[in-house]
N, C-alpha and C positions, 0 to 999 in steps of 0.2 A: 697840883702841878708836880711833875715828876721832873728834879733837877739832874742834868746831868754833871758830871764833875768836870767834864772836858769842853763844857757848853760857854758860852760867849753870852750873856744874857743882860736885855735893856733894863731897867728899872721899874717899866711897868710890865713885865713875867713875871718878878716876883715880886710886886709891892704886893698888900695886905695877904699875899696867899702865895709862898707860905708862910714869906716875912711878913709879920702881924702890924706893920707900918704903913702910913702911905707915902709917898712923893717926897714932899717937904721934910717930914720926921725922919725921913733914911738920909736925904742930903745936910740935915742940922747932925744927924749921931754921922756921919763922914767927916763933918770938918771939927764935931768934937774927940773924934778918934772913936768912936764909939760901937763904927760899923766899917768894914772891911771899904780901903778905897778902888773908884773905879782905873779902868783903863783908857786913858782917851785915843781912839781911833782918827778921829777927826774934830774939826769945827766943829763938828753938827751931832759926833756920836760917838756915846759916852757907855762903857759896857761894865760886867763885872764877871769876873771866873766863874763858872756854878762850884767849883770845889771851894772858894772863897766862901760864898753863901751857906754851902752845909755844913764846912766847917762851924763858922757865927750860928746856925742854927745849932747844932752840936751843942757848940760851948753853953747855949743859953738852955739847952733841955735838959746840964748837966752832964751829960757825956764826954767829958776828957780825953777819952780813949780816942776817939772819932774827931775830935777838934784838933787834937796835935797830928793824924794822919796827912802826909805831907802831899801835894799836889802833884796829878798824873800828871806824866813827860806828855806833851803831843805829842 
């Protein structure tokens, strides 16, 4: 899956691909701080920045450079 930075993305776009987690393990590492938190739009729906996600991918592939890259304006 090719994230966008500017993207609005549910939990299951990126659960196990290209976040190597599912479901449950993404919302246990959010409320241990562990994983970038959502944004709640509504009751029902629960989103996350794509620039959030590649940063956290970044950080974990080792790339520093690309993890402190600060988020596009809309």
């Amino acid at each position: 899956m090719d994230i966008q930075p500017t993207a609005l993305l549910r939990i299951k776009q990126f659960s196990r691909n290209p976040v190597p987690y599912g479901v449950s393990t993404i919302w246990k590492m959010v409320r241990e701080g562990r994983f970038p938190p959502p944004i709640r739009l509504s009751s029902r729906t629960t989103v996350w920045r794509g620039a959030d996600i590649l940063a956290w991918l970044a950080e974990k592939a080792g790339n520093p450079a690309l993890a402190a890259a600060p988020a596009p304006k809309p």
